[in-house]
C-alpha atoms as an extended CHARMM CRD file, in Angstrom:
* protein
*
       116  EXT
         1         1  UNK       CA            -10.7220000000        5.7740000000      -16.2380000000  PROA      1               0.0000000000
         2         2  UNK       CA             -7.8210000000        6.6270000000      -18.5030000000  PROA      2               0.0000000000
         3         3  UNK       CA             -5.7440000000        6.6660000000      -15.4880000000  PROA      3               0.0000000000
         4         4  UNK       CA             -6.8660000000        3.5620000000      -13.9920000000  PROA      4               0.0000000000
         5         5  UNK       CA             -5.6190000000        1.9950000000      -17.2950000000  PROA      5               0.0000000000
         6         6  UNK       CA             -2.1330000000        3.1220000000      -16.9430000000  PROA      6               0.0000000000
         7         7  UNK       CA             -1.8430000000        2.0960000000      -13.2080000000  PROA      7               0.0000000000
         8         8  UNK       CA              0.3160000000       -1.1220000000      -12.8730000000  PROA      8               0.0000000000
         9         9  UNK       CA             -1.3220000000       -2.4100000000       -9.7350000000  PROA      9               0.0000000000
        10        10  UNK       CA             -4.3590000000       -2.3340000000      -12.0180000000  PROA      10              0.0000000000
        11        11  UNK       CA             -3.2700000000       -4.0480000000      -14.9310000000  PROA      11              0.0000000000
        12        12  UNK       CA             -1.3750000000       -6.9480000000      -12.5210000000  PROA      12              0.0000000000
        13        13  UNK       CA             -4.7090000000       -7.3530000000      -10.2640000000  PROA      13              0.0000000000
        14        14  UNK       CA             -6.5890000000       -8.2430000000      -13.6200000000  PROA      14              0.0000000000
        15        15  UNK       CA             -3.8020000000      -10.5900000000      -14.7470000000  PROA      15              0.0000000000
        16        16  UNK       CA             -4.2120000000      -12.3340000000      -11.4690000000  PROA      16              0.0000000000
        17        17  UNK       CA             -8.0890000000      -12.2660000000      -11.5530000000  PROA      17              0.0000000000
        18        18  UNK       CA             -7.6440000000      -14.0930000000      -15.1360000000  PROA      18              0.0000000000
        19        19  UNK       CA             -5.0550000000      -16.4980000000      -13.9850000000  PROA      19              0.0000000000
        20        20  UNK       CA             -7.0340000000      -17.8130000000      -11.2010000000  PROA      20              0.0000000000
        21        21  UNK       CA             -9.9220000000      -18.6860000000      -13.2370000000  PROA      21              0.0000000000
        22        22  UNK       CA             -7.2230000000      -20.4040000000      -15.6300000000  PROA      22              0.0000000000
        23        23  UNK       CA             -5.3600000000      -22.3250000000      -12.7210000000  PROA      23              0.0000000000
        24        24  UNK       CA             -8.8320000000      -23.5110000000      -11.5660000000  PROA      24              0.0000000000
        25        25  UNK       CA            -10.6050000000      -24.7040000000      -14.9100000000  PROA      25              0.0000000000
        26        26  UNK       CA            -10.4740000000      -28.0390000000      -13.7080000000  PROA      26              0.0000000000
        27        27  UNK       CA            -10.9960000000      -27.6850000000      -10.0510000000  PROA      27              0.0000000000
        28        28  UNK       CA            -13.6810000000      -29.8820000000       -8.6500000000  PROA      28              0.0000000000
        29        29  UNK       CA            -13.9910000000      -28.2960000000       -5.3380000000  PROA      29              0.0000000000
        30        30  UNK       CA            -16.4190000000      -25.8240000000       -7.2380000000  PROA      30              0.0000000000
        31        31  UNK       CA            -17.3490000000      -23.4610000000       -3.7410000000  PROA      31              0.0000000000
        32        32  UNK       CA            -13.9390000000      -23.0540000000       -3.3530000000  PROA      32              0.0000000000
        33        33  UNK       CA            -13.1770000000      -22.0840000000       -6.7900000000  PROA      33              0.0000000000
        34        34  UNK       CA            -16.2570000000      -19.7640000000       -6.6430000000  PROA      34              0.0000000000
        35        35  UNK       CA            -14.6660000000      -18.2300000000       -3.2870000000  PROA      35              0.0000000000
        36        36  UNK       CA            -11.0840000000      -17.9790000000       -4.7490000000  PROA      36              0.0000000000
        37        37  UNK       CA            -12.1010000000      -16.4580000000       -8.4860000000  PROA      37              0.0000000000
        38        38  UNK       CA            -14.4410000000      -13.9640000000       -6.8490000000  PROA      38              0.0000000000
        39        39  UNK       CA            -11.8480000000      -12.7090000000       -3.7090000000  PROA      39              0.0000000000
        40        40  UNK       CA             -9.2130000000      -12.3390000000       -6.6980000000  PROA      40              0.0000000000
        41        41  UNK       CA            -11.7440000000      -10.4790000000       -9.0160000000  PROA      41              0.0000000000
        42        42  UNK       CA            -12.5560000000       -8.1380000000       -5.5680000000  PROA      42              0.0000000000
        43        43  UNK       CA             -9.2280000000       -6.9460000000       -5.7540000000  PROA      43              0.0000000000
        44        44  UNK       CA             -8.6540000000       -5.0390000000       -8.9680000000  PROA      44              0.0000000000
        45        45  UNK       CA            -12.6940000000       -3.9900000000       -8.8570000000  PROA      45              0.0000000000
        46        46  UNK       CA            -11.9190000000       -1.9760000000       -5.6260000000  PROA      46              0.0000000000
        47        47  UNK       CA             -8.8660000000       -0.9330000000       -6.7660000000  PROA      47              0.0000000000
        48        48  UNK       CA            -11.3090000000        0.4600000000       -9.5970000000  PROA      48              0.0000000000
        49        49  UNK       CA            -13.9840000000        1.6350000000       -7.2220000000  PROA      49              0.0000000000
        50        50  UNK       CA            -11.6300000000        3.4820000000       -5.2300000000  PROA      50              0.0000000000
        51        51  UNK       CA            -10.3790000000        5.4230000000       -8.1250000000  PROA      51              0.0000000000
        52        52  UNK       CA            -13.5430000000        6.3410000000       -9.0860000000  PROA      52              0.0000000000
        53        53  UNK       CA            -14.6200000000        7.7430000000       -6.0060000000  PROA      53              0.0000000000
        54        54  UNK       CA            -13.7040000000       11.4430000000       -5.4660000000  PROA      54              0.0000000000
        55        55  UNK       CA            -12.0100000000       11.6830000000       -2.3510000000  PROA      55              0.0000000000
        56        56  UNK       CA             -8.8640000000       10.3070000000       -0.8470000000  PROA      56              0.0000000000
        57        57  UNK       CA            -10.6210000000        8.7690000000        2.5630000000  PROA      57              0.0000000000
        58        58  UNK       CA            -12.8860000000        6.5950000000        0.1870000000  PROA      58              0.0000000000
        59        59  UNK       CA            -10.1400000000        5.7590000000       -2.4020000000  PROA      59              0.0000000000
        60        60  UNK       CA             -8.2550000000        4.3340000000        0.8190000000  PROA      60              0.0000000000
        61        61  UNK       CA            -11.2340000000        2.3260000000        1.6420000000  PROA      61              0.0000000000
        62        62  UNK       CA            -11.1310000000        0.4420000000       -1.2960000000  PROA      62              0.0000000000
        63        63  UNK       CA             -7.8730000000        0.1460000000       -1.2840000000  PROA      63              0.0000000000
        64        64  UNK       CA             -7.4930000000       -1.2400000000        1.8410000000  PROA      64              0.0000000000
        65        65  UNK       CA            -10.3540000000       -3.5640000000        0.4740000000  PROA      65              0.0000000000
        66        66  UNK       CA             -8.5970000000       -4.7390000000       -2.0370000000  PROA      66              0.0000000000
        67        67  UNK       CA             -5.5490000000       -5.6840000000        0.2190000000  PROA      67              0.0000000000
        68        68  UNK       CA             -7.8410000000       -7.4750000000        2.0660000000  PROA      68              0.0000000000
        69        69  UNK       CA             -8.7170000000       -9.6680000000       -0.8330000000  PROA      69              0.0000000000
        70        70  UNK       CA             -5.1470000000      -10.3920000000       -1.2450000000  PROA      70              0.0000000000
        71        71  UNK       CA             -4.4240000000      -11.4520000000        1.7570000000  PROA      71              0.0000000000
        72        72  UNK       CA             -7.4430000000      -14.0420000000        1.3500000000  PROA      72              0.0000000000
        73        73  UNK       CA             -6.5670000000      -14.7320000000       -2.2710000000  PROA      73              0.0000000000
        74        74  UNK       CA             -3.1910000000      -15.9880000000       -0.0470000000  PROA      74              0.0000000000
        75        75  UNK       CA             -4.3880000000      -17.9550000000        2.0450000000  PROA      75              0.0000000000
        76        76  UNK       CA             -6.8190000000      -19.9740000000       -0.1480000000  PROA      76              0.0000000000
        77        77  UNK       CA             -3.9020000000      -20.7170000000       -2.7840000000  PROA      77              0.0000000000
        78        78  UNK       CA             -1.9270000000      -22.1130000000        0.4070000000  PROA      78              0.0000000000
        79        79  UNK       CA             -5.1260000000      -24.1390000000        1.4750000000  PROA      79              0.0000000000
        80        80  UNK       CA             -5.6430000000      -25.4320000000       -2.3860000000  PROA      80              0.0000000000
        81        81  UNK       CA             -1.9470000000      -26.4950000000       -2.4310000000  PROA      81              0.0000000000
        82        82  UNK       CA             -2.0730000000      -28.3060000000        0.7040000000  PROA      82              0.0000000000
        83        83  UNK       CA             -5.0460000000      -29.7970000000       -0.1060000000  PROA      83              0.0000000000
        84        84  UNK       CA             -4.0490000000      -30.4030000000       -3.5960000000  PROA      84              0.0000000000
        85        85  UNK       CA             -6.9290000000      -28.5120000000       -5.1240000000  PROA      85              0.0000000000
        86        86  UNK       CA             -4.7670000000      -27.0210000000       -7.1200000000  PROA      86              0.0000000000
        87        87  UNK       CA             -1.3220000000      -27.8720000000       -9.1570000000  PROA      87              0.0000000000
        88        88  UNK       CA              1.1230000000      -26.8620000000       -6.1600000000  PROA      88              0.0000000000
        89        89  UNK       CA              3.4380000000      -24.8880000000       -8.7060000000  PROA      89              0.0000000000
        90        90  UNK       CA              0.9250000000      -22.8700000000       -9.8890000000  PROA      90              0.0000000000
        91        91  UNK       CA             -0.3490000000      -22.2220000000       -6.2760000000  PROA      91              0.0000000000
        92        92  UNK       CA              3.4060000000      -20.6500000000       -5.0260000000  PROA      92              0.0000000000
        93        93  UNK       CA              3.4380000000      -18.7790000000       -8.1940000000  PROA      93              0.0000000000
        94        94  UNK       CA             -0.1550000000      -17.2840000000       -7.7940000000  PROA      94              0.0000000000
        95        95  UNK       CA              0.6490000000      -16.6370000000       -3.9990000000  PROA      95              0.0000000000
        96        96  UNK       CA              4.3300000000      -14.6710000000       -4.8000000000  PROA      96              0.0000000000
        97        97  UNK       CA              2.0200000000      -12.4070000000       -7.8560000000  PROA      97              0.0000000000
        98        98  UNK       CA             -0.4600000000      -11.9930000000       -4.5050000000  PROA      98              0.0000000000
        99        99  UNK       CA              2.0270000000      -10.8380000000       -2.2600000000  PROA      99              0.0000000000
       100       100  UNK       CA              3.3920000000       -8.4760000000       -4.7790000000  PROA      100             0.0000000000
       101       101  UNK       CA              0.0530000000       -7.1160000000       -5.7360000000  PROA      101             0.0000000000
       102       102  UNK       CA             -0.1850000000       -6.6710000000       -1.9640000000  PROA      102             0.0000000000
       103       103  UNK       CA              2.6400000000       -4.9540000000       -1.7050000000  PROA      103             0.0000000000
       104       104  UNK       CA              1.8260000000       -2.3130000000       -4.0400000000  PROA      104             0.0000000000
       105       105  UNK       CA             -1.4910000000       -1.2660000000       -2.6610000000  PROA      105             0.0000000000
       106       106  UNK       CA              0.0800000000       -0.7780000000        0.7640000000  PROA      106             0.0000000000
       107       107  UNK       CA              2.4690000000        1.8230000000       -1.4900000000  PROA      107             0.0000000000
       108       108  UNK       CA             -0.6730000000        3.2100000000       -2.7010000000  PROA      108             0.0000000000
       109       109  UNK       CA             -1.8170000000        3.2700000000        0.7480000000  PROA      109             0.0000000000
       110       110  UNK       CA              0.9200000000        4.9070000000        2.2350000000  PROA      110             0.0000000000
       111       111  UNK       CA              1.2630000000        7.3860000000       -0.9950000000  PROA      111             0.0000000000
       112       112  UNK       CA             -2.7670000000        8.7720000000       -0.2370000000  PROA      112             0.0000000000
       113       113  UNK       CA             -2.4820000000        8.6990000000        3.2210000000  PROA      113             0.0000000000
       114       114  UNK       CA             -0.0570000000       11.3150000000        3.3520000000  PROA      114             0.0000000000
       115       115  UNK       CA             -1.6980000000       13.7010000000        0.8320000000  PROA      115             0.0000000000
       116       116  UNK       CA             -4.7640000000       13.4020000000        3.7740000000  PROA      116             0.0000000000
């Protein structure tokens, strides 16, 4: 786990996870919060997962996963800022950490599936 600690994508994916429950505190749509806090959670916990598995084809699973949960983490901060769920600055700033989070998983990606 020592490793896990010291990987950026990590460290950012848990920032996230806490920021979305903090840009939702007062969010009244309360299934929507529960579906937005719990996709942004999914992605550092299978970022975890998949380094705790002990072979590259299931760390890849996980991390593929995990983009997955970005890419739906993105798309309900642009529904909560259209709807105004959400403060619409904190929405675009949530979505650009998303993206980048997203970004660096498909470098992690792209790193394990050439050592397979």
């Amino acid at each position: 786990m020592e490793a896990l600690k010291n990987l950026d994508v990590w460290k950012r994916a848990c920032r996230l996870s806490v920021d979305l429950y903090q840009a939702t505190n007062n969010c009244k749509e309360y299934s929507f919060k529960d579906q937005l806090t719990r996709a942004g959670l999914s992605i550092a916990s299978n970022i975890a997962e998949g380094y705790e598995r002990d072979s590259v084809p299931a760390r890849l699973q996980y991390l593929k996963v995990a983009k997955g949960s970005c890419g739906e983490v993105w798309t309900q901060l642009m529904i909560a800022r259209s709807a105004g769920f959400m403060e619409p600055k904190a929405c675009r700033d949530l979505e650009c950490e998303t993206v980048e989070i997203s970004n660096m998983i498909w470098g992690l990606i792209k790193h394990y599936n050439n050592k397979n």
